[in-house]
C-alpha positions as CSV (number, residue, x, y, z in Angstrom):
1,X,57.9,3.6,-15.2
2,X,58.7,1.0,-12.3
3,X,62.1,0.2,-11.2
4,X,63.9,-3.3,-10.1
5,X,66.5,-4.3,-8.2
6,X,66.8,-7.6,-9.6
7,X,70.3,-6.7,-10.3
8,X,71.2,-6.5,-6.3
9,X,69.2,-9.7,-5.3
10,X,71.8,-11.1,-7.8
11,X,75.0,-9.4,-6.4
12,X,73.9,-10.3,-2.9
13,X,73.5,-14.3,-4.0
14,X,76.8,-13.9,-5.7
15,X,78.3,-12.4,-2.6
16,X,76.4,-14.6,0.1
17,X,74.7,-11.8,1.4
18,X,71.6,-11.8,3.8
19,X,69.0,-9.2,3.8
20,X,69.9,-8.0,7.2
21,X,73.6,-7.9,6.3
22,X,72.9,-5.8,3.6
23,X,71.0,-3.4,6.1
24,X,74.0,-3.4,8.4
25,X,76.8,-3.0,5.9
26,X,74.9,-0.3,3.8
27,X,73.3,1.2,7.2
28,X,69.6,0.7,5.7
29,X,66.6,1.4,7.8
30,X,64.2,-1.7,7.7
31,X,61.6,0.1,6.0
32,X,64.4,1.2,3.6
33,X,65.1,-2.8,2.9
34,X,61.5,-3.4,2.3
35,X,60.7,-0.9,-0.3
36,X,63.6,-2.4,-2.4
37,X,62.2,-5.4,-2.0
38,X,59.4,-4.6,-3.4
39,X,60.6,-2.7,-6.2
40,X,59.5,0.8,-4.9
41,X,61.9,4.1,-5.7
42,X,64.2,4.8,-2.8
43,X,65.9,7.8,-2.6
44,X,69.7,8.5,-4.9
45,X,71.4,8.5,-1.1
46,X,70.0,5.2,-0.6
47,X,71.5,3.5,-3.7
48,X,74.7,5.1,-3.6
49,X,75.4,3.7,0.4
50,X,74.7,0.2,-1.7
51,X,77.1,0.9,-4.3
52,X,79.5,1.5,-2.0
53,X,79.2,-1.5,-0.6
54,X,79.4,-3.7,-3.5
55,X,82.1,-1.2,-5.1
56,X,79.9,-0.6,-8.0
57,X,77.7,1.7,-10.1
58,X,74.0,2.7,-9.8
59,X,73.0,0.6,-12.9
60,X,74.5,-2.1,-11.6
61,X,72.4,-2.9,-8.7
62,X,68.8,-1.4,-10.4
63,X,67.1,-0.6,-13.7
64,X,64.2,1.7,-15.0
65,X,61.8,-0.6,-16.9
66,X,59.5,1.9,-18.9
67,X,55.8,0.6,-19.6
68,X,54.1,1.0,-22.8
């Protein structure tokens, strides 16, 4: 299993949203911005402080893709 945020890199274009304003507005630690960028699991606290910044559920800013 690997997960990807391809879903928040969407809502932040759609919003005009930076990288480092996403770190301010969600209060991410750097290291914290690069894991999701590279599709590495980050913790449940993590994607919740991003949900509430875009007002919206976990499966709306990542998905589980299962290999086979």
């Amino acid at each position: 299993m690997r997960v990807s945020y391809n879903k928040l890199q969407k809502l932040m274009i759609d919003n005009q949203m930076k990288r480092n304003d996403l770190i301010r507005a969600a209060e991410l630690s750097p290291y914290m911005a690069t894991k999701i960028y590279k599709n590495e699991p980050v913790s449940l606290e993590v994607l919740m402080r991003i949900c509430k910044v875009f007002h919206c559920d976990i499966g709306d800013i990542c998905e589980i893709i299962l290999d086979e």
